[in-house]
C-alpha positions in Angstrom: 114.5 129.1 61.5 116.0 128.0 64.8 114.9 126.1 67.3 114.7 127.5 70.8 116.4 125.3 73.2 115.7 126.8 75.9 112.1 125.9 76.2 112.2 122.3 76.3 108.9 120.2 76.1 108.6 118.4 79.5 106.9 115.0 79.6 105.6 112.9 82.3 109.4 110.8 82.0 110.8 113.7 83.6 108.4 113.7 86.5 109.1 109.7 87.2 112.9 109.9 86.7 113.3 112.1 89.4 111.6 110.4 92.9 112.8 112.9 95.8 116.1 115.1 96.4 118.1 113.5 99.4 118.6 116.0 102.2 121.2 115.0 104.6 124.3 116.3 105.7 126.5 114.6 103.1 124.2 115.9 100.4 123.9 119.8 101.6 128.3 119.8 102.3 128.2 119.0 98.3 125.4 121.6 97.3 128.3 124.1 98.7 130.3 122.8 95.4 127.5 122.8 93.2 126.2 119.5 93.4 122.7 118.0 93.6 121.7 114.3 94.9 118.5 112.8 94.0 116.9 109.6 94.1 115.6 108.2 91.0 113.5 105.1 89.5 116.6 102.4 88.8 116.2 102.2 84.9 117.1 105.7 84.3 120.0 106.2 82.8 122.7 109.4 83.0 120.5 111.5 79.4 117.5 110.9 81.2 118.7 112.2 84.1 120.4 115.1 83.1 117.1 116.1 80.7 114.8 115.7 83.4 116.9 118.1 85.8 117.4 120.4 82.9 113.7 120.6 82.2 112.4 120.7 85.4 114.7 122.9 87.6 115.6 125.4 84.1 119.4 124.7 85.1 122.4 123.7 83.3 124.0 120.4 84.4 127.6 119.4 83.6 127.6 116.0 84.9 125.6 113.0 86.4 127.4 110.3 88.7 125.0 107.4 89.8 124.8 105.3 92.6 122.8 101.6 92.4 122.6 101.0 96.4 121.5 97.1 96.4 118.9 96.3 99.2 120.7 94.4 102.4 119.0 91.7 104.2 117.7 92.4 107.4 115.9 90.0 110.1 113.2 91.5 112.5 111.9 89.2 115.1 113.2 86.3 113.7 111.7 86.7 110.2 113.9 87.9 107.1 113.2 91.0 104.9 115.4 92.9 102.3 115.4 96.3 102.0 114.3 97.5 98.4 117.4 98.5 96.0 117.8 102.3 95.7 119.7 104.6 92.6 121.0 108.1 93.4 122.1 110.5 90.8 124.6 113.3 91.9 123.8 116.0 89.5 127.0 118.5 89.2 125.3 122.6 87.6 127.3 124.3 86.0 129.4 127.3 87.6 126.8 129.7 89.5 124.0 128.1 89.4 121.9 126.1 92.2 118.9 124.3 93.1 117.2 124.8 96.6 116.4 121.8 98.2 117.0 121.6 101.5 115.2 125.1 102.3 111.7 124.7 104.7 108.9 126.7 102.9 
């Protein structure tokens, strides 16, 4: 018998892999060619990614690029802080499809 593929089992990794879509500018000029940005928790990895999109947006992904953005030191009022590291995915769907993100409900 075969298995159905297309209903994939989602499990609480997929919900913590994914933290927030990033809406800025840069991000919605590359939704025009397909392309999704998202922060995610820094140890997941490209599969992990690319399943958790897959299972929770029912879209098909072609590729995942990643980003590890390490946190800079800053100084307020004479006292030192650093920013906390940060990992964006940017999630390429295949041809036609899309994810709305930066829409207002």
């Amino acid at each position: 018998m075969a298995k159905d593929t297309n209903k994939a089992k989602l499990t609480e990794r997929d919900y913590t892999v994914l933290v927030r879509p990033v809406v800025t500018e840069k991000s919605m000029m590359c939704s025009q060619h397909g392309q999704v940005t998202f922060k995610v928790a820094l140890d997941a990895t490209k599969p992990q990614i690319k399943k958790a999109v897959e299972n929770l947006y029912g879209v098909k992904v072609t590729a995942v690029n990643t980003v590890l953005t390490k946190g800079k030191t800053k100084r307020f009022k004479g006292v030192l802080g650093t920013r906390s590291d940060c990992k964006k995915a940017i999630v390429t769907l295949a041809e036609g499809q899309t994810i709305e993100v930066g829409t207002a409900a």
